[in-house]
mmCIF file of the N, C-alpha and C atoms, coordinates in Angstrom:
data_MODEL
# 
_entry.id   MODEL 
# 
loop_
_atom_site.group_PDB 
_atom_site.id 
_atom_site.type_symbol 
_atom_site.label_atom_id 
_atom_site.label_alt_id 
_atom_site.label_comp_id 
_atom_site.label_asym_id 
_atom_site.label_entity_id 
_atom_site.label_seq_id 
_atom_site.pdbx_PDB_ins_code 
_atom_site.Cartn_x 
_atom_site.Cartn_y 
_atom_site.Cartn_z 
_atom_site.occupancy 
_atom_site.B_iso_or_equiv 
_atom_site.pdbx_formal_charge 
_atom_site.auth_seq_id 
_atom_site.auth_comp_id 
_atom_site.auth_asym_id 
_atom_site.auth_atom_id 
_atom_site.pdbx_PDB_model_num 
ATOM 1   N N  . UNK A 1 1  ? -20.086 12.394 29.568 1.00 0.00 ? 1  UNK A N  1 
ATOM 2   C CA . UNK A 1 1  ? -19.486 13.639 29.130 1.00 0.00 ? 1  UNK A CA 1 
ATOM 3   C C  . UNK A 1 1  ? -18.516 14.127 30.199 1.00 0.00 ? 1  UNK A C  1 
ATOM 4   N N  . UNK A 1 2  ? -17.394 15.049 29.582 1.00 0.00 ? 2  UNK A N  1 
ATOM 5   C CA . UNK A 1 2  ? -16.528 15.425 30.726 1.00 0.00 ? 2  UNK A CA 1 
ATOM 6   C C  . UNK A 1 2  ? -16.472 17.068 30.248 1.00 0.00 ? 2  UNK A C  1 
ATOM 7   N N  . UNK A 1 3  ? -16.375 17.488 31.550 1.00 0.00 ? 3  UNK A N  1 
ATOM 8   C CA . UNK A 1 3  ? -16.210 18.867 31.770 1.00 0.00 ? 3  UNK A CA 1 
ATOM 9   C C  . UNK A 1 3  ? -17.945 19.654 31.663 1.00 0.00 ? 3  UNK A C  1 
ATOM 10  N N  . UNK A 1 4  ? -17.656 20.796 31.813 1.00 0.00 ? 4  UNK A N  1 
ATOM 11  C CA . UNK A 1 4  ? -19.500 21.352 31.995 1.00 0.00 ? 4  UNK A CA 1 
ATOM 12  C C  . UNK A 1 4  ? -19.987 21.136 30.580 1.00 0.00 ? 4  UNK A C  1 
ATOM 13  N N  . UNK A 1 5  ? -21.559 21.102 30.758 1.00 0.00 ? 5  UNK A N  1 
ATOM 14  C CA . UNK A 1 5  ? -22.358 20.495 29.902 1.00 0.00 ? 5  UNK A CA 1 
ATOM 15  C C  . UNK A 1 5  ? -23.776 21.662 29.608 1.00 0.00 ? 5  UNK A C  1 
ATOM 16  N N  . UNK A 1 6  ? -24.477 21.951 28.571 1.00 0.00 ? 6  UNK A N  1 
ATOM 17  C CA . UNK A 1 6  ? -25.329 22.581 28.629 1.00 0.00 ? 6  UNK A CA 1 
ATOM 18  C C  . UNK A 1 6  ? -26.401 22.065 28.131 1.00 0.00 ? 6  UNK A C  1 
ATOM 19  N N  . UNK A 1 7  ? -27.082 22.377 29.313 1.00 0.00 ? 7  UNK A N  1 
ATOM 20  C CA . UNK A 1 7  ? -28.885 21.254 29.145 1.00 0.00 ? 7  UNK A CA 1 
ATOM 21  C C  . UNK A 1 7  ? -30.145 22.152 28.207 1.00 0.00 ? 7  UNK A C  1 
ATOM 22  N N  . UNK A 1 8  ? -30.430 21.505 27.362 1.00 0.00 ? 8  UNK A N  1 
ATOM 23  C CA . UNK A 1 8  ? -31.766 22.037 26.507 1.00 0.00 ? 8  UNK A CA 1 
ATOM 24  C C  . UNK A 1 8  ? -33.040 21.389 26.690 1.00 0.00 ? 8  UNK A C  1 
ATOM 25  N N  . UNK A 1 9  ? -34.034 22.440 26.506 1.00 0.00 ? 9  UNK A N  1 
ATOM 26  C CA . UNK A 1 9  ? -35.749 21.870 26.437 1.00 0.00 ? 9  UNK A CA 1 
ATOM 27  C C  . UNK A 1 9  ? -35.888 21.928 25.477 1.00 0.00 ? 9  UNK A C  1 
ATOM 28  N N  . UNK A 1 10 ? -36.106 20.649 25.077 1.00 0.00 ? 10 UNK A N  1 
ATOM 29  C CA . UNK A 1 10 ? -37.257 20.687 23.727 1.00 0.00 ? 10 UNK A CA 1 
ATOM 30  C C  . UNK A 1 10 ? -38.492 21.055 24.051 1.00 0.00 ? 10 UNK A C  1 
ATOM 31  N N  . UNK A 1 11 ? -38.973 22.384 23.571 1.00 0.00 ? 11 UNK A N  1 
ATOM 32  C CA . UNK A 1 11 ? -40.300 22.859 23.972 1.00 0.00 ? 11 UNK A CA 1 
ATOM 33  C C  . UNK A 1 11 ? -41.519 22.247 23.029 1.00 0.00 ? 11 UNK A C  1 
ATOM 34  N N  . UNK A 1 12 ? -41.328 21.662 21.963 1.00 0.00 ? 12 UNK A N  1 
ATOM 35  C CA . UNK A 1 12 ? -41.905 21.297 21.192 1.00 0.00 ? 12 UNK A CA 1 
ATOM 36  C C  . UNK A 1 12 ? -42.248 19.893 21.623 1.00 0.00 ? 12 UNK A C  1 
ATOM 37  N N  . UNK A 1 13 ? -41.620 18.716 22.534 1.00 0.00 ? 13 UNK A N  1 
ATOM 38  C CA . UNK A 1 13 ? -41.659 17.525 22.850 1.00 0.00 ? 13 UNK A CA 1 
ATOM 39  C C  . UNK A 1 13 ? -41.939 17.837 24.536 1.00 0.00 ? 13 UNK A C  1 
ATOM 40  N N  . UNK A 1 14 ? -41.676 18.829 25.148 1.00 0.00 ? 14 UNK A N  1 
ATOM 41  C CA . UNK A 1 14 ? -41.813 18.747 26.567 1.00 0.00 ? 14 UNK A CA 1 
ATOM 42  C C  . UNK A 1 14 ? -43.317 18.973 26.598 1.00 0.00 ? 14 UNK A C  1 
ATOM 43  N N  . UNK A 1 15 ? -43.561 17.875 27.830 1.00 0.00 ? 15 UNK A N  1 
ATOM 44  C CA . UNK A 1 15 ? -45.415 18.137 28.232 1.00 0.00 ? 15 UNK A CA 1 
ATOM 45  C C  . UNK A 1 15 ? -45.150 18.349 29.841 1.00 0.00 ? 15 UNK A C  1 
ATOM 46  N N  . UNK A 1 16 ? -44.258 19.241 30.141 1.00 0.00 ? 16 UNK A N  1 
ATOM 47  C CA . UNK A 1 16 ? -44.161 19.814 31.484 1.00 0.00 ? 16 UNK A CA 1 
ATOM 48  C C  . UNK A 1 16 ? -44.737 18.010 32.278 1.00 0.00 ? 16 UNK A C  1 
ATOM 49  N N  . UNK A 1 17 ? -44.563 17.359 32.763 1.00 0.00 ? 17 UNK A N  1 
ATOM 50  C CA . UNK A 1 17 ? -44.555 16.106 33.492 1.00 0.00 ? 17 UNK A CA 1 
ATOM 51  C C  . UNK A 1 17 ? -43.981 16.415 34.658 1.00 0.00 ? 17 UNK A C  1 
ATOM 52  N N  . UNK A 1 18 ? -42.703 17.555 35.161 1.00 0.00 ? 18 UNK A N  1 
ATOM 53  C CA . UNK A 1 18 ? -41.948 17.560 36.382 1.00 0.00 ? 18 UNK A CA 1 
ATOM 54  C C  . UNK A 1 18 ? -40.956 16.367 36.381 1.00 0.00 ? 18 UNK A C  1 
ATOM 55  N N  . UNK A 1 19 ? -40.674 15.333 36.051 1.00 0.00 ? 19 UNK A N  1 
ATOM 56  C CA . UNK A 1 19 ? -40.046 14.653 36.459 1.00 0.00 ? 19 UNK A CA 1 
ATOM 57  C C  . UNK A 1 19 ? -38.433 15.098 36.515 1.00 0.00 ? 19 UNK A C  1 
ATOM 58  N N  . UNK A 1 20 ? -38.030 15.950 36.314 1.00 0.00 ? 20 UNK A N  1 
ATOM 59  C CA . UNK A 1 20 ? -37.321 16.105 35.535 1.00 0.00 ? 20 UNK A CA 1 
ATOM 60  C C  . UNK A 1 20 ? -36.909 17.501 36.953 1.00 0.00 ? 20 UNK A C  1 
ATOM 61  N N  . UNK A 1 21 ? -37.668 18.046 37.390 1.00 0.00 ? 21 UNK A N  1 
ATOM 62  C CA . UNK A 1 21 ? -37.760 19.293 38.670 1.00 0.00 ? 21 UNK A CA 1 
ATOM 63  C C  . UNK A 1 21 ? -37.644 18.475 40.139 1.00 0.00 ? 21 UNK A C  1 
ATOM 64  N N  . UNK A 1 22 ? -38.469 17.039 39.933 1.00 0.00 ? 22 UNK A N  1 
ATOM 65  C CA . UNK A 1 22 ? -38.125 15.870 40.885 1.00 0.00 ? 22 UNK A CA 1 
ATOM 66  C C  . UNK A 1 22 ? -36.905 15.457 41.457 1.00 0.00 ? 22 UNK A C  1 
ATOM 67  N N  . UNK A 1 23 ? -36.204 15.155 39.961 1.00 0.00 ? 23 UNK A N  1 
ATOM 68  C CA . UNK A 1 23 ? -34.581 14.633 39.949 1.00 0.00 ? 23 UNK A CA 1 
ATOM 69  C C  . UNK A 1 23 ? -33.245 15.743 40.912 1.00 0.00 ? 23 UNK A C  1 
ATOM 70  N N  . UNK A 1 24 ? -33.978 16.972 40.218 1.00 0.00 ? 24 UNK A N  1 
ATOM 71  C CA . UNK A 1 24 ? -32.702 18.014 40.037 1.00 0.00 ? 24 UNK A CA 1 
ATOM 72  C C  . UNK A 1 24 ? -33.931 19.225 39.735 1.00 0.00 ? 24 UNK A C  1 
ATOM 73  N N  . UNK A 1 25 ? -34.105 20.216 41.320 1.00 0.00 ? 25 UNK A N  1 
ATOM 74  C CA . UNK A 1 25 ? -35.064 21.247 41.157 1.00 0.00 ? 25 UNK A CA 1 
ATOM 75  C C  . UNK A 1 25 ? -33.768 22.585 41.214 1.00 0.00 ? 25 UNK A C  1 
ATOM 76  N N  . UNK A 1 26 ? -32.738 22.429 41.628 1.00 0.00 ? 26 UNK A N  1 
ATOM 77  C CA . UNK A 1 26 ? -32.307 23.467 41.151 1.00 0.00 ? 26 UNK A CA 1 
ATOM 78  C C  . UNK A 1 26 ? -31.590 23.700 39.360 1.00 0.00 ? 26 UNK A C  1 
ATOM 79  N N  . UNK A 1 27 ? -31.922 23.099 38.562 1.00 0.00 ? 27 UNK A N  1 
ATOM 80  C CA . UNK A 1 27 ? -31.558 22.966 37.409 1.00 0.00 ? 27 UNK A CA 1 
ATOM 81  C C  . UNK A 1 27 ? -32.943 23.123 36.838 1.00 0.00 ? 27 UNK A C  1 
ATOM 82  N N  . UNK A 1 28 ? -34.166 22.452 37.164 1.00 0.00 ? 28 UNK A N  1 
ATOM 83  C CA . UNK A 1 28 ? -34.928 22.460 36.075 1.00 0.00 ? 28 UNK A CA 1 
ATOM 84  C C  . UNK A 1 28 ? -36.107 23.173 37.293 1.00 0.00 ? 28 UNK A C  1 
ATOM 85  N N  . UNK A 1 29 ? -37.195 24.016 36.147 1.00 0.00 ? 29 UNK A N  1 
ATOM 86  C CA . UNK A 1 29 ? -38.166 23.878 36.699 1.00 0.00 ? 29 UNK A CA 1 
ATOM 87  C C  . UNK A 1 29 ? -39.416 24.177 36.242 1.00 0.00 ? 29 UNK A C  1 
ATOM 88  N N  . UNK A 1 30 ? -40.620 23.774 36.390 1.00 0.00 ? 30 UNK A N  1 
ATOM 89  C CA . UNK A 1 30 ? -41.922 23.973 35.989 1.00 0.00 ? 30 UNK A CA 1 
ATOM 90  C C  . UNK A 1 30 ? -42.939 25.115 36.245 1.00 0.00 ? 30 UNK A C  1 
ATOM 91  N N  . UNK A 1 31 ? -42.788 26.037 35.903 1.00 0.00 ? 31 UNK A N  1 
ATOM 92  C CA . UNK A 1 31 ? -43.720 27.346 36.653 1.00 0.00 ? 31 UNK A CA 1 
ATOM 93  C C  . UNK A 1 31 ? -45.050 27.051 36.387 1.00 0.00 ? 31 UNK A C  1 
ATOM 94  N N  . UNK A 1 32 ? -45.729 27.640 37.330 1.00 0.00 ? 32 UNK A N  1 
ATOM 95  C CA . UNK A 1 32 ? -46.984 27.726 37.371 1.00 0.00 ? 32 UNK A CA 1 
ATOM 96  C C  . UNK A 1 32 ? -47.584 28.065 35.917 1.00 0.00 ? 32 UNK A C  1 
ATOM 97  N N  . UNK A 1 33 ? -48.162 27.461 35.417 1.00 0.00 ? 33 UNK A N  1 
ATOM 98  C CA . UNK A 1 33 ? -49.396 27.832 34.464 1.00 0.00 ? 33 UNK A CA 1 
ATOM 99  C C  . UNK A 1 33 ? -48.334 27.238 32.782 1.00 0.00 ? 33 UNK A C  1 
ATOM 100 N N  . UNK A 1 34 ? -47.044 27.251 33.268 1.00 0.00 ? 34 UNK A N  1 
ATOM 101 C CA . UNK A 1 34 ? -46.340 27.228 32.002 1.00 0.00 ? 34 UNK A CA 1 
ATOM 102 C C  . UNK A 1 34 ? -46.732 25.279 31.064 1.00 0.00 ? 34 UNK A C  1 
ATOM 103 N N  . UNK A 1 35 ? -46.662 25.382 29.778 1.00 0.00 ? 35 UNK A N  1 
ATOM 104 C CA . UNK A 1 35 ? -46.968 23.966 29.347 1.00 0.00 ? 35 UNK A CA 1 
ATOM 105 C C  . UNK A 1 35 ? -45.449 23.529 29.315 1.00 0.00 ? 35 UNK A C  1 
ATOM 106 N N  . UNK A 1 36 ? -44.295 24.278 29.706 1.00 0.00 ? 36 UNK A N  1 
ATOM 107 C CA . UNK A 1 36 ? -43.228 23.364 29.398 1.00 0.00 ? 36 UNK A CA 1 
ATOM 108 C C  . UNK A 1 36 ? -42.109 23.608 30.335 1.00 0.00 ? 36 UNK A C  1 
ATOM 109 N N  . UNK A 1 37 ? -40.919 22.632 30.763 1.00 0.00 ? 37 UNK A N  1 
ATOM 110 C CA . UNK A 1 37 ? -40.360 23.124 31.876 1.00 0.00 ? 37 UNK A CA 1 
ATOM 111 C C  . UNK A 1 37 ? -39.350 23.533 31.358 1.00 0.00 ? 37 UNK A C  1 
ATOM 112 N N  . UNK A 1 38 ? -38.719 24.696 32.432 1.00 0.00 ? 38 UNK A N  1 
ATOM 113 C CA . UNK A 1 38 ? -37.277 25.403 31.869 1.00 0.00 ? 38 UNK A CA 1 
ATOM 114 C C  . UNK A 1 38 ? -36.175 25.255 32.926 1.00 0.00 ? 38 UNK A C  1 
ATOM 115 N N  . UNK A 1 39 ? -34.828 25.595 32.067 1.00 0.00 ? 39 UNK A N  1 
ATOM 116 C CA . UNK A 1 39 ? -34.045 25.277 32.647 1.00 0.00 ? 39 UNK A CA 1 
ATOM 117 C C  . UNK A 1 39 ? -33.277 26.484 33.264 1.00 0.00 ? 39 UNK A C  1 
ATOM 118 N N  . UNK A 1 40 ? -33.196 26.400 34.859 1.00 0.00 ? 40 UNK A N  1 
ATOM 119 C CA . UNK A 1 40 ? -32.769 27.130 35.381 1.00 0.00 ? 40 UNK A CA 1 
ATOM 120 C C  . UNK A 1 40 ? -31.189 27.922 35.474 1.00 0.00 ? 40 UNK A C  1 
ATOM 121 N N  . UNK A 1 41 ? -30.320 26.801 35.175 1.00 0.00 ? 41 UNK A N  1 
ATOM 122 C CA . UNK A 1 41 ? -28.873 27.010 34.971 1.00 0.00 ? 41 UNK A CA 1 
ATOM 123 C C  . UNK A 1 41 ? -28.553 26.189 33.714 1.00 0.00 ? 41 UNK A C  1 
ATOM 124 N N  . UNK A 1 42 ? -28.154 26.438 32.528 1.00 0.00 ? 42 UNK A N  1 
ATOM 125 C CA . UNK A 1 42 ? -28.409 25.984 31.569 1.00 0.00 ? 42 UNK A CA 1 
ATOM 126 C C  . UNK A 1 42 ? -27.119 25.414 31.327 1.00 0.00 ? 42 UNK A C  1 
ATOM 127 N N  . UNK A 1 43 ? -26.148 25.761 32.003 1.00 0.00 ? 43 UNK A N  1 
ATOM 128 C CA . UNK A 1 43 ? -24.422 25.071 32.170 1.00 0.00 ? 43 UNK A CA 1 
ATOM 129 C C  . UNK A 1 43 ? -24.663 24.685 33.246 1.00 0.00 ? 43 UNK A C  1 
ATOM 130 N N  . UNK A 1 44 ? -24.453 23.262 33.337 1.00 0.00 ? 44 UNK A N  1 
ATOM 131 C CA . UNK A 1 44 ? -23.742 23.022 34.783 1.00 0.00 ? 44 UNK A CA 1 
ATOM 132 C C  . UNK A 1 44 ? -22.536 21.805 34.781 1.00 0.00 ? 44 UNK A C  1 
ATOM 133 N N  . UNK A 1 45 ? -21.828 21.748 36.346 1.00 0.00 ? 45 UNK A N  1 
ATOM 134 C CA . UNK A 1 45 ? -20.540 21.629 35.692 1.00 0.00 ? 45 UNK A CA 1 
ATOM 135 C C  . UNK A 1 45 ? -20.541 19.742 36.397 1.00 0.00 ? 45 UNK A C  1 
ATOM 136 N N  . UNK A 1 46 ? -19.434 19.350 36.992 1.00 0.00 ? 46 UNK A N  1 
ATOM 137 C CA . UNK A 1 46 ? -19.469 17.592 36.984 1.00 0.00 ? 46 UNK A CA 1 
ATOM 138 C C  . UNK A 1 46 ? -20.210 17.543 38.339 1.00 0.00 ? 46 UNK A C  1 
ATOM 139 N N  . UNK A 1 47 ? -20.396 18.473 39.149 1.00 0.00 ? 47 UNK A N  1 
ATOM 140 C CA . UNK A 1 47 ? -20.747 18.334 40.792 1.00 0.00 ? 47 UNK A CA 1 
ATOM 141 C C  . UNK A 1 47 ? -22.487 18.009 40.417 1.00 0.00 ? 47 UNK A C  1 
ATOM 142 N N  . UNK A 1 48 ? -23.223 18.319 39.446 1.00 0.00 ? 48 UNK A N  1 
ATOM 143 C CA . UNK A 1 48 ? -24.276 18.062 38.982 1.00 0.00 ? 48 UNK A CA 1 
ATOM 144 C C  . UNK A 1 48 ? -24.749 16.957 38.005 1.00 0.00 ? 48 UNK A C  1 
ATOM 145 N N  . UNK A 1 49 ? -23.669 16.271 37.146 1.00 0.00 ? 49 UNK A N  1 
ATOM 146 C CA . UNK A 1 49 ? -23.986 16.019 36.154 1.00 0.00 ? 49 UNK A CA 1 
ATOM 147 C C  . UNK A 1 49 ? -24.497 14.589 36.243 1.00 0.00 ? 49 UNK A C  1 
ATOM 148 N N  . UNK A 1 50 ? -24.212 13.791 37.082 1.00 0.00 ? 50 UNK A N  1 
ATOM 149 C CA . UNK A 1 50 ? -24.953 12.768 37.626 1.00 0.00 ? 50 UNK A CA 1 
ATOM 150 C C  . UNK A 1 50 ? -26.775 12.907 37.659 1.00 0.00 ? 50 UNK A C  1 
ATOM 151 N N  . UNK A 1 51 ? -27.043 14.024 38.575 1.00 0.00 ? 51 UNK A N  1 
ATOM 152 C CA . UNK A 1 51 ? -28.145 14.353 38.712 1.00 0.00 ? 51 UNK A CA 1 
ATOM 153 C C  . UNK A 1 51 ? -29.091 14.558 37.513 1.00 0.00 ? 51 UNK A C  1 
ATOM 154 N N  . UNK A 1 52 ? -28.435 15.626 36.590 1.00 0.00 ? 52 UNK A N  1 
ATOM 155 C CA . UNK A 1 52 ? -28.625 15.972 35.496 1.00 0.00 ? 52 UNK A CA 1 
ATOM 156 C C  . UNK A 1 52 ? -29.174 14.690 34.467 1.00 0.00 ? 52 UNK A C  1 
ATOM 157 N N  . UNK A 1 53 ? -28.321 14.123 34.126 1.00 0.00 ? 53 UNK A N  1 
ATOM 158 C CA . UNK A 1 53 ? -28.165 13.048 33.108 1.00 0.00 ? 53 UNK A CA 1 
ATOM 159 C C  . UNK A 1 53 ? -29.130 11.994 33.944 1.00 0.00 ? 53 UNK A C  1 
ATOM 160 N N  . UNK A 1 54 ? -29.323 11.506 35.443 1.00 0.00 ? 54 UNK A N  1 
ATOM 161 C CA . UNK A 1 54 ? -30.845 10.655 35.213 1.00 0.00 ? 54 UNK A CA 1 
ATOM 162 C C  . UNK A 1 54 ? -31.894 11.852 34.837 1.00 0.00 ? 54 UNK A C  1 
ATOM 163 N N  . UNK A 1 55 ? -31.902 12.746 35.141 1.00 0.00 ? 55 UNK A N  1 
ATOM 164 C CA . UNK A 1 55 ? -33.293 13.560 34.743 1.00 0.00 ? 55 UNK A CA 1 
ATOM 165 C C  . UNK A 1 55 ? -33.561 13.549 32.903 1.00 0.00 ? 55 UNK A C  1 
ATOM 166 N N  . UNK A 1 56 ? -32.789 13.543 32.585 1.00 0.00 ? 56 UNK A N  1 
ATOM 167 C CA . UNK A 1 56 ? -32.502 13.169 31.104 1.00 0.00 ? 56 UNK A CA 1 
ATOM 168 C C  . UNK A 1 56 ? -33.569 11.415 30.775 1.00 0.00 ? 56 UNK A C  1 
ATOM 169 N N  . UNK A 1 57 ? -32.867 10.942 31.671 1.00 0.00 ? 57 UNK A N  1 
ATOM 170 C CA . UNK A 1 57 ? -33.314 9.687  31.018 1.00 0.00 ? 57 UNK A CA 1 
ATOM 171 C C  . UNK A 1 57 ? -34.581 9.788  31.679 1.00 0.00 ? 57 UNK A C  1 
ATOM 172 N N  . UNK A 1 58 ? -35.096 9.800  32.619 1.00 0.00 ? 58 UNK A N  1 
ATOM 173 C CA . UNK A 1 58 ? -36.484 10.114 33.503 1.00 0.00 ? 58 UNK A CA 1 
ATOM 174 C C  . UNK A 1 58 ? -37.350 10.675 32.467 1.00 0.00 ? 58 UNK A C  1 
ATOM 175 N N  . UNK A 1 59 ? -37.252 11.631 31.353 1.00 0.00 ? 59 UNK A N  1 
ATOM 176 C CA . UNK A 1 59 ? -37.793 11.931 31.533 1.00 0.00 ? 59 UNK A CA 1 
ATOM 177 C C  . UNK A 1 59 ? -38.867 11.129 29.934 1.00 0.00 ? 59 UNK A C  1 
ATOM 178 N N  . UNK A 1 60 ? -40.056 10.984 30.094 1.00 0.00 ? 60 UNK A N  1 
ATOM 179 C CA . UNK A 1 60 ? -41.014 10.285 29.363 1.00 0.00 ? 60 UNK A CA 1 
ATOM 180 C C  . UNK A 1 60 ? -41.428 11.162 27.827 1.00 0.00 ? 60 UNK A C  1 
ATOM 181 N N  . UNK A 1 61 ? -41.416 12.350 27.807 1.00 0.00 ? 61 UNK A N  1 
ATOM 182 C CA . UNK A 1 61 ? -41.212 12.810 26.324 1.00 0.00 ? 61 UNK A CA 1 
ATOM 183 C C  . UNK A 1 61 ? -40.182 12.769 25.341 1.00 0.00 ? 61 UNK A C  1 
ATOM 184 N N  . UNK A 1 62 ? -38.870 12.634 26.395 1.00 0.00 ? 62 UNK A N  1 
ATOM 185 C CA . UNK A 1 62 ? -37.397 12.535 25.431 1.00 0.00 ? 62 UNK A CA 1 
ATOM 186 C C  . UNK A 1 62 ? -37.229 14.201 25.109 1.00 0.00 ? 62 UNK A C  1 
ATOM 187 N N  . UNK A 1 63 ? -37.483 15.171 25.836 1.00 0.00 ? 63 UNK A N  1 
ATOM 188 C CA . UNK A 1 63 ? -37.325 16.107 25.704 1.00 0.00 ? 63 UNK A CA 1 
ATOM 189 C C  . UNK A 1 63 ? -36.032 17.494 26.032 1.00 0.00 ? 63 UNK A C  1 
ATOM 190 N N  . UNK A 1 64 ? -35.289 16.410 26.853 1.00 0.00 ? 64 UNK A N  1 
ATOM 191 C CA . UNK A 1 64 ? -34.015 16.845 27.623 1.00 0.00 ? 64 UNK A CA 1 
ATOM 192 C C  . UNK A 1 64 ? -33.002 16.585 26.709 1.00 0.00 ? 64 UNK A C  1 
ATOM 193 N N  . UNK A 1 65 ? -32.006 16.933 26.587 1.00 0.00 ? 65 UNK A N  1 
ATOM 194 C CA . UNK A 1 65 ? -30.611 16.842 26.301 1.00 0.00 ? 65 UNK A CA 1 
ATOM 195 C C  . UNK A 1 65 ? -29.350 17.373 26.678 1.00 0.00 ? 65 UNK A C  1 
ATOM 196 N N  . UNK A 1 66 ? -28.361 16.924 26.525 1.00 0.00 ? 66 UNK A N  1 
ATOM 197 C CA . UNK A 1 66 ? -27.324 17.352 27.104 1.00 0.00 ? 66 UNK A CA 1 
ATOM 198 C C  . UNK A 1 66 ? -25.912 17.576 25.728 1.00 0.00 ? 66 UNK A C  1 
ATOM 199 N N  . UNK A 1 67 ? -25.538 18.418 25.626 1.00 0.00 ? 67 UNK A N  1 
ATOM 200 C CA . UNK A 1 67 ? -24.194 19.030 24.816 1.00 0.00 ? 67 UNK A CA 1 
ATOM 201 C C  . UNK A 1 67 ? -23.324 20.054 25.605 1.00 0.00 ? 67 UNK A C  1 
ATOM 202 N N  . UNK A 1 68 ? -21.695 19.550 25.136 1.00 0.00 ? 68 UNK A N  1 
ATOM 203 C CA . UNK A 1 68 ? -20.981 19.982 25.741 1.00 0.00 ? 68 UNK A CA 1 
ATOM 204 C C  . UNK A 1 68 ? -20.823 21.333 25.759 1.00 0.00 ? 68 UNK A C  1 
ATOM 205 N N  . UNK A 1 69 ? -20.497 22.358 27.246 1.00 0.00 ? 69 UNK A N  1 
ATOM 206 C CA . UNK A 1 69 ? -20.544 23.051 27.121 1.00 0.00 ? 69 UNK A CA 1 
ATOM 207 C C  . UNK A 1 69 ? -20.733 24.392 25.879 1.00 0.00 ? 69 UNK A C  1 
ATOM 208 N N  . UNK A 1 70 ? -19.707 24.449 25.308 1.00 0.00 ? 70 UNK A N  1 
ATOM 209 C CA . UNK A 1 70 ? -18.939 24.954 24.212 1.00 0.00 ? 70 UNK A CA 1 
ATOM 210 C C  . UNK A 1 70 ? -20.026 24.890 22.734 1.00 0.00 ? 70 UNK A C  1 
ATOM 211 N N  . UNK A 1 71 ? -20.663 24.103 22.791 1.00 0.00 ? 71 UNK A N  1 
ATOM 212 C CA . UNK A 1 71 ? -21.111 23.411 21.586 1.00 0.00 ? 71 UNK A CA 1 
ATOM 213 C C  . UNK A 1 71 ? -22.916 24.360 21.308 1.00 0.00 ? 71 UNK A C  1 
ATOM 214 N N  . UNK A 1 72 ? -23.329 24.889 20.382 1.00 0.00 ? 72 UNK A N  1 
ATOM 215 C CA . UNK A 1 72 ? -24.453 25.449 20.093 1.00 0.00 ? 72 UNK A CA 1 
ATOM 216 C C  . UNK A 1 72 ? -25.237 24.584 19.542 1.00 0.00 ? 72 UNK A C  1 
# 
């Protein structure tokens, strides 16, 4: 993808695992007691998106995604 990107939880498929807070903890993260992880900056722009996109694939529920900024 080019240009900023906005990352979603599937809360319904996420089983909070962290892997994903591992990759990239200022983007994602797991709070205490919560069953699912959230995303801290929900745009981020190309200086991240490397990071971003393995946490995507990392992660074992398939619960991450990525759409372009702009896009709902």
């Amino acid at each position: 993808m080019n240009g900023p990107v906005r990352v979603a939880v599937d809360a319904s498929r996420c089983q909070a695992y962290g892997l994903c807070v591992a990759v990239h903890p200022d983007v994602f993260d797991v709070p205490a007691g919560s069953p699912t992880a959230v995303v801290l900056r929900d745009v981020v722009g190309a200086g991240d998106l490397d990071d971003v996109e393995q946490a995507v694939r990392a992660c074992p529920a398939q619960a991450l995604s990525l759409h372009p900024a702009g896009e709902r």
